[in-house]
N, C-alpha and C positions, 0 to 999 in steps of 0.2 A: 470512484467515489468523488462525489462534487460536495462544498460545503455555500453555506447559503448566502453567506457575505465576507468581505476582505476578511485576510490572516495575514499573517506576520511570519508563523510556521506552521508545521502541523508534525504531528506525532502519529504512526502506523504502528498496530503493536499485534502479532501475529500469535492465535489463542495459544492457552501452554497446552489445551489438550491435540493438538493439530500433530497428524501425522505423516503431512510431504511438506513441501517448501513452498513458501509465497514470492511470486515474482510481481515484484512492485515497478510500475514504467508508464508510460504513456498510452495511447491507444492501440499501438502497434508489438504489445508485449506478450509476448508468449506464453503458454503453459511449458512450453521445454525451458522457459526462458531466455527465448532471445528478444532480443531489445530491453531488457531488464536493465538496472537501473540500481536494484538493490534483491537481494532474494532475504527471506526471511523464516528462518526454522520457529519451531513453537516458542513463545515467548520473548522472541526477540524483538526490540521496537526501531524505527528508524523517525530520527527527528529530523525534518527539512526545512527550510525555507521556501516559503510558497503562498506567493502574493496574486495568484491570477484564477478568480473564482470562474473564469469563462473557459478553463484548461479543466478535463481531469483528469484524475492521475489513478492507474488501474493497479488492480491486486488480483493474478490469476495464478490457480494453484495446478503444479503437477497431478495432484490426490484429490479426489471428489471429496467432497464436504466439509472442508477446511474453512475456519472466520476468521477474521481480521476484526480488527478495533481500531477508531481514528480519532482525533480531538485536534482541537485549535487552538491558539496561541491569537486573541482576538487584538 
């Protein structure tokens, strides 16, 4: 997920209907979750600090058809 202009943080929040786990990380992140960074059951959110709109920062899920939701901290 890329956001369109500077942030300050940002907030990942993994749906409540989701039924495997979200591996939140860099480009090099796993669906087993290696290189993960933070994993994320249904409805849990993780709030980061993240000021570098030229980086993105992935969400890949063990379970097919799994969302996420993101917001910013402008």
């Amino acid at each position: 997920m890329t956001f369109a202009s500077a942030t300050e943080s940002i907030i990942i929040t993994a749906d409540k209907d989701n039924t495997g786990l979200i591996f939140i990380g860099k480009s090099n992140v796993t669906n087993a979750g290696a290189n993960a960074f933070a994993p994320l059951n249904a409805s849990e959110a993780l709030i980061i600090e993240f000021d570098d709109v030229s980086n993105g920062i992935y969400a890949v899920s063990d379970t097919a058809s799994q969302n996420v939701w993101k917001g910013a901290l402008l």
